[in-house]
Rosetta silent file (secondary structure, phi, psi, omega in degrees, C-alpha in Angstrom):
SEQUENCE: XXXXXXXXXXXXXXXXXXXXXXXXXXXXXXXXXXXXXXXXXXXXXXXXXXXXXXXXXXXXXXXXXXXXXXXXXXXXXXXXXXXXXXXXXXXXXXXXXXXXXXXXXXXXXXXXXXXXXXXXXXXXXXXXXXXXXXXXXXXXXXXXXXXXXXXXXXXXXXXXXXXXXXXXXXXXXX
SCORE:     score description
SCORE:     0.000 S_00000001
   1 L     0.000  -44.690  173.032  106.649  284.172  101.138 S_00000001
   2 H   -58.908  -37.500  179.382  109.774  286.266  101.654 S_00000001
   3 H   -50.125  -67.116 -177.960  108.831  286.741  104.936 S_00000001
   4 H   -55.311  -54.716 -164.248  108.481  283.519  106.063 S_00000001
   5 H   -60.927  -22.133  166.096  111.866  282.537  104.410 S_00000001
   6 H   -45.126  -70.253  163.341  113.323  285.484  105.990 S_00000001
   7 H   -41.368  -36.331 -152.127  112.119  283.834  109.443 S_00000001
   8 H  -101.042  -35.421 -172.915  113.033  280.320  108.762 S_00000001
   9 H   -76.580  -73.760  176.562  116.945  281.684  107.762 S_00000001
  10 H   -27.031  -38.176 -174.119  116.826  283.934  111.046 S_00000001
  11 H   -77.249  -27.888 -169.696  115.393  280.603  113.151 S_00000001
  12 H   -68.020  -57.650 -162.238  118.486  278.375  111.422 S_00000001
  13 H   -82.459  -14.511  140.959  120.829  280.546  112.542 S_00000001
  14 H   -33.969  -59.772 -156.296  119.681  280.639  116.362 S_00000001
  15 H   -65.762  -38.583 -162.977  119.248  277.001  116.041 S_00000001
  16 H  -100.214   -0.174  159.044  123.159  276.660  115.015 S_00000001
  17 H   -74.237  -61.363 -177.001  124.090  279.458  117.663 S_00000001
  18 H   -60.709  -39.812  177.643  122.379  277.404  120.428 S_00000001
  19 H   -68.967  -45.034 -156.204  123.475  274.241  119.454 S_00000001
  20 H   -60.973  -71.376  176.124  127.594  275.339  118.868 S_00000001
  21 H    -7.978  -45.349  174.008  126.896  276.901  122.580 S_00000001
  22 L   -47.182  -50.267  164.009  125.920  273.982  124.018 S_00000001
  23 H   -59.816  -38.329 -156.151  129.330  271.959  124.847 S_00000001
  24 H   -67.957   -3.622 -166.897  130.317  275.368  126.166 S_00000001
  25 H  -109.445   -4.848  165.622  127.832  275.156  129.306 S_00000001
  26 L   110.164 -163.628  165.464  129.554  271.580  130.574 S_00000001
  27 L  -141.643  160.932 -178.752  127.718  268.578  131.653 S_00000001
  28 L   -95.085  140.403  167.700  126.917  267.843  135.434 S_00000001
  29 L   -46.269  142.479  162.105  128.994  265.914  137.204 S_00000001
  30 L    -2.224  119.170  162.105  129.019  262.014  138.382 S_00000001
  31 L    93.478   -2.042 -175.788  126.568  262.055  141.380 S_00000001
  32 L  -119.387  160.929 -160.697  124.924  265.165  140.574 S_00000001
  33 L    84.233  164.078 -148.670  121.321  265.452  139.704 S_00000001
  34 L  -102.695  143.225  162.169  118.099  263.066  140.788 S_00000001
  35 L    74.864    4.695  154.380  118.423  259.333  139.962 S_00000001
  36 L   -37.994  -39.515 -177.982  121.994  258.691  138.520 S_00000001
  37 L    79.621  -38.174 -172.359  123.059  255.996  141.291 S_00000001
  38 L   107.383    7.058  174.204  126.327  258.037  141.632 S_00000001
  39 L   -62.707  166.834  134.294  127.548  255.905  138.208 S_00000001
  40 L   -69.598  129.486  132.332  130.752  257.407  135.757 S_00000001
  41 L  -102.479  159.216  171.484  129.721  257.746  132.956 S_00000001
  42 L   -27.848  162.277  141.378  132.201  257.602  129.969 S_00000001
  43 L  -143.262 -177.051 -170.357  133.052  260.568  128.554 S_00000001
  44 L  -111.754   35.413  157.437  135.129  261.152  125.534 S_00000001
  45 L  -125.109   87.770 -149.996  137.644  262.967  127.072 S_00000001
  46 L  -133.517   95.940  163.382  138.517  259.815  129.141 S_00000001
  47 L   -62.571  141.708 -170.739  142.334  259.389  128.662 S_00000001
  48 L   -89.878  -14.291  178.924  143.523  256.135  127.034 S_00000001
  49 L  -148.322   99.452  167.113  146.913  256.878  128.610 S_00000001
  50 L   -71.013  158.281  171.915  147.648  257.753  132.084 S_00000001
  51 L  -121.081  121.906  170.009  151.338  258.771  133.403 S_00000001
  52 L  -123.382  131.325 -169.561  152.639  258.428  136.712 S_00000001
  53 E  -115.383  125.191  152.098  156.401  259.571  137.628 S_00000001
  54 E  -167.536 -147.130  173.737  157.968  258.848  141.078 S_00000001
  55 L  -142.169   32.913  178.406  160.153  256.985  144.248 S_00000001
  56 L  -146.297  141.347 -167.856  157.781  256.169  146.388 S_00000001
  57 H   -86.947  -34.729 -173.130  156.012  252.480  146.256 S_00000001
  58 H   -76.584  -25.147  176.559  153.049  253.286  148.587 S_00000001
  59 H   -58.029  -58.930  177.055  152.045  256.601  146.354 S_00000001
  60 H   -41.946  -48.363 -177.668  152.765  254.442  143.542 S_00000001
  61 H   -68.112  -52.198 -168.199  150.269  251.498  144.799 S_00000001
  62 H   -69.381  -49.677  172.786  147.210  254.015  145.467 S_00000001
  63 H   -83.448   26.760  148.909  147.563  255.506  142.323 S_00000001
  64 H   -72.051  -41.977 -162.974  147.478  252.474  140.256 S_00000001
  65 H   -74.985  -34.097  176.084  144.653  251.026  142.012 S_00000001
  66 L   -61.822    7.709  168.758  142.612  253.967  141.040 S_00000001
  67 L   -99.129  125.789  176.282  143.056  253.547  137.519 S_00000001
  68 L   -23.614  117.620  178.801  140.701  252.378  135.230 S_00000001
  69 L   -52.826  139.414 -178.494  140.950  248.711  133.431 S_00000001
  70 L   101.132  -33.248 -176.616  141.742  249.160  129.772 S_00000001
  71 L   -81.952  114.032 -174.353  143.581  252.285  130.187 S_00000001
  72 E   -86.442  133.234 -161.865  147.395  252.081  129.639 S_00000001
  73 E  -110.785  125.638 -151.426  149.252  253.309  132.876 S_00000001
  74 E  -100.126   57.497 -179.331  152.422  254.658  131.743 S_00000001
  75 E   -73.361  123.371  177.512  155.126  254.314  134.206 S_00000001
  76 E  -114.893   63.496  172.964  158.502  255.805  135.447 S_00000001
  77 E   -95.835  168.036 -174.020  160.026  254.806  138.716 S_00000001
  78 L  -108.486   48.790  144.603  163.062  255.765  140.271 S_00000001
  79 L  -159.598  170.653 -127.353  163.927  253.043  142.803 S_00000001
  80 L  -124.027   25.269  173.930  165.857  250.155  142.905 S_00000001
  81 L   -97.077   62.194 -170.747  163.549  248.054  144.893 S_00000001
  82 L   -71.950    8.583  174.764  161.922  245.509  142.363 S_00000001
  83 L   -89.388  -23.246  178.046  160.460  242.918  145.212 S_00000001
  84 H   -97.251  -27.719  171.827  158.303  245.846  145.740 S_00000001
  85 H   -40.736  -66.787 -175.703  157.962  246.675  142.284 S_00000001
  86 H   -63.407  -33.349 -171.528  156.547  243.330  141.430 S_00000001
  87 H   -96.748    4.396  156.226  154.259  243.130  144.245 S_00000001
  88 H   -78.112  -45.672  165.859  152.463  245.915  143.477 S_00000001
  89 H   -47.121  -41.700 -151.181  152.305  244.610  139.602 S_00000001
  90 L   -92.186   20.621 -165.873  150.979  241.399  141.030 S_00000001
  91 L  -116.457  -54.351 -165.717  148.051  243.330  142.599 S_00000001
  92 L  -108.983   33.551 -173.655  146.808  244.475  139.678 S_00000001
  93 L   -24.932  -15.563 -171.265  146.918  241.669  136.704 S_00000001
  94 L  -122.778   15.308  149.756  144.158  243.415  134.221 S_00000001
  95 L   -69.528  128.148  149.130  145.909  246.367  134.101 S_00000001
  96 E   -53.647  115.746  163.865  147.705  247.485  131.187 S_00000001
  97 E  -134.888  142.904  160.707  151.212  249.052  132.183 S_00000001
  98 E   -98.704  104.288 -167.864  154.373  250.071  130.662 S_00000001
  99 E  -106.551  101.057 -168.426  157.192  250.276  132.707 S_00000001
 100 E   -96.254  117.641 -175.292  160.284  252.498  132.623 S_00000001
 101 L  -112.353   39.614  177.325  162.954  251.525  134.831 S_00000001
 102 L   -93.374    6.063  159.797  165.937  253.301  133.103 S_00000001
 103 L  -109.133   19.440  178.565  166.642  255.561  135.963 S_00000001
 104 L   -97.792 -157.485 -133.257  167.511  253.246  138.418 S_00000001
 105 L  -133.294  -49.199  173.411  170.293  251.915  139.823 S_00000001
 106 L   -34.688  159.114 -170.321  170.212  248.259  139.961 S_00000001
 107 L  -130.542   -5.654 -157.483  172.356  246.065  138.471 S_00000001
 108 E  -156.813  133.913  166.064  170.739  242.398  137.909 S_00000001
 109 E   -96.913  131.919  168.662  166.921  241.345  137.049 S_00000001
 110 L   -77.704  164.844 -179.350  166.841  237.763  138.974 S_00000001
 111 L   -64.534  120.362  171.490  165.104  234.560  137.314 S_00000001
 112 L    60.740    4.318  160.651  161.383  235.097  137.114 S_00000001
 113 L   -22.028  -80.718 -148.102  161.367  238.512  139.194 S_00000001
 114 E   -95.899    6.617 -175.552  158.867  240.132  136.720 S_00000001
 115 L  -101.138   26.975  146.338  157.165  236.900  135.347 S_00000001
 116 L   -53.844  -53.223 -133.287  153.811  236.980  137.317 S_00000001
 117 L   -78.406   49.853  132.398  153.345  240.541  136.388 S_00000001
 118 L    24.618  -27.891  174.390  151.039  239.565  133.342 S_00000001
 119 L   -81.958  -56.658 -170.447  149.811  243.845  133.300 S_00000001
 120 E   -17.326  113.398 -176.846  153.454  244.324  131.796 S_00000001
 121 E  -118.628  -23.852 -168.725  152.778  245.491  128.236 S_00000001
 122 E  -171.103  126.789  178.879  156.091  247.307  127.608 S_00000001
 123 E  -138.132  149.358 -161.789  159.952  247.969  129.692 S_00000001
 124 E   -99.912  127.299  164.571  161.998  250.505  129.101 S_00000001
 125 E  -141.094  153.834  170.900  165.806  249.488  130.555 S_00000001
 126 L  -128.251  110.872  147.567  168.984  251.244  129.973 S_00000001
 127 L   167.392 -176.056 -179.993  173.118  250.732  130.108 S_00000001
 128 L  -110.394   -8.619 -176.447  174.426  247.428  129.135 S_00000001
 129 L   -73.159    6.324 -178.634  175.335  246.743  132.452 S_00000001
 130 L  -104.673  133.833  161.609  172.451  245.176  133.571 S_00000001
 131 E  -123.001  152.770 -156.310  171.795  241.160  133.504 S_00000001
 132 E  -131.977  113.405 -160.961  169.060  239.876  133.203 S_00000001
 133 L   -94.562  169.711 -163.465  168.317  236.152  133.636 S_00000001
 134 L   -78.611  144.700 -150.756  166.411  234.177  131.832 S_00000001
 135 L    50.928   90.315  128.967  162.091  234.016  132.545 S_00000001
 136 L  -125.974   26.373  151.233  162.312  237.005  134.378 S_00000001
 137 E  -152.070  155.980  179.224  159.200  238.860  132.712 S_00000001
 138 E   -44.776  141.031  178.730  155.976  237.214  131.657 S_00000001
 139 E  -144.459  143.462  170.182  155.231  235.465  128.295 S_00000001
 140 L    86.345 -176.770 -169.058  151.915  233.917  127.195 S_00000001
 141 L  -104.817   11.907  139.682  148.511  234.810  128.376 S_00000001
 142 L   -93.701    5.137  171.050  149.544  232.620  131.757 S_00000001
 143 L    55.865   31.287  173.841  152.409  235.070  132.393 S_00000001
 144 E   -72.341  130.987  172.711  154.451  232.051  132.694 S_00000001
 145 E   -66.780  139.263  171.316  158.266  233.747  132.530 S_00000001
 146 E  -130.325  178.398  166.132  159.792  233.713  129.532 S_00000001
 147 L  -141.171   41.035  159.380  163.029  234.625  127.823 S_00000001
 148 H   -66.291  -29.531 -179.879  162.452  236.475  124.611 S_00000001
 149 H   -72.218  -62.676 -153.412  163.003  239.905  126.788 S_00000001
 150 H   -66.447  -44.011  178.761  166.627  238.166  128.071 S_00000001
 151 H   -47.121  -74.986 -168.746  167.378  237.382  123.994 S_00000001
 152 H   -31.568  -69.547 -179.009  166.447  240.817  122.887 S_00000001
 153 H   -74.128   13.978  155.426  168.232  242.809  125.281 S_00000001
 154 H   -85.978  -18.435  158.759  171.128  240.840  124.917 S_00000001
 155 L  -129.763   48.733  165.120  171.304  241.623  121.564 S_00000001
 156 L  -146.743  -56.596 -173.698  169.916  245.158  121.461 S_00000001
 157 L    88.546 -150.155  175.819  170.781  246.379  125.345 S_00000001
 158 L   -45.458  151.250  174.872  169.392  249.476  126.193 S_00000001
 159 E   142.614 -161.445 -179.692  166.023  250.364  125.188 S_00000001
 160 L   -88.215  173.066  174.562  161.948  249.767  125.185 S_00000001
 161 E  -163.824  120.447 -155.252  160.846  246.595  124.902 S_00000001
 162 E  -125.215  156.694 -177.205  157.026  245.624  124.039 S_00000001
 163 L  -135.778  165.409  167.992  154.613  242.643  123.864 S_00000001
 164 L   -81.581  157.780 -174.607  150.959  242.564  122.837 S_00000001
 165 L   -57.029  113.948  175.600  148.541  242.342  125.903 S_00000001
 166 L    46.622   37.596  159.498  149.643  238.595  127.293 S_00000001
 167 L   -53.856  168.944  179.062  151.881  238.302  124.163 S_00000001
 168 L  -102.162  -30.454  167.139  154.085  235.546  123.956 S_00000001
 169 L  -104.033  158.693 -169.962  156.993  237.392  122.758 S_00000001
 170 L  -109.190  153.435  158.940  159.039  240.622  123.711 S_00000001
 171 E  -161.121  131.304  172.275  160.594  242.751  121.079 S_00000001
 172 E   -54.976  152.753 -176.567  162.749  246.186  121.012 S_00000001
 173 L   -87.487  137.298  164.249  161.081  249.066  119.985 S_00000001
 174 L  -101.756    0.000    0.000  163.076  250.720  116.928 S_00000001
């Protein structure tokens, strides 16, 4: 009887070597292996929040489209070209994005400029020196321009400024 319990404690603790071991040998990749189709699967270290930092619109465009729906794409450009800005946004409507444009240059958001872009979740602007007319980012879940963003930052200024997914309203971040 000792033996066998001897055995069975000796077998446990293999079994709880070999399993803890186990994430350490990986998983095979997408496409690898017989009968897969070449699918993604999920995995759980699947970021919930990508970041992309740059100046350049066409860099900018490929690596948006290559991001996953659901996934909030975190954004920081540097240039003072929003007709391209937007028409890249407008590409991608089921995106989630957050957009920080507090290192540009610009001086004036025009009427309706950003109220297409419907992916808009959250914009970071900075100085008081910018104006910003009224509907010029998206409100409702028809991304019909609104001007809850032009209230806020007119009485907050710089700073983030966030909606719910097709929210109706804008509000600074504190």
């Amino acid at each position: 009887m000792k033996l066998i319990k001897k055995f069975l404690g000796i077998a446990a603790i293999f079994a709880v070597i070999g399993f803890m071991a186990l994430p350490l040998t990986g998983c095979p990749e997408a496409g690898d292996g017989d009968n897969n189709n070449n699918k993604t699967t999920p995995t759980p270290e699947t970021p919930t929040t990508v970041y992309y930092t740059g100046d350049n619109i066409e860099e900018f465009a490929a690596w948006l489209a290559k991001q996953p729906e659901g996934v909030l794409c975190d954004v920081k450009l540097t240039l003072d070209d929003l007709g391209s800005i937007v028409s890249v946004l407008n590409r991608y409507p089921n995106k989630k994005i957050s957009l920080d444009l507090s290192d540009n240059t610009f001086t004036s958001i025009g009427n309706s400029t950003f109220s297409q872009c419907s992916s808009l979740t959250s914009v970071t602007l900075t100085g008081s020196n910018i104006t910003i007319n009224g509907e010029a980012f998206p409100e409702g879940s028809n991304g019909v321009g609104g001007d809850s963003l032009f209230r806020a930052y007119y009485s907050g200024k710089a700073g983030t400024y966030t909606r719910a997914a097709n929210g109706d309203t804008w509000s600074k971040q504190q």
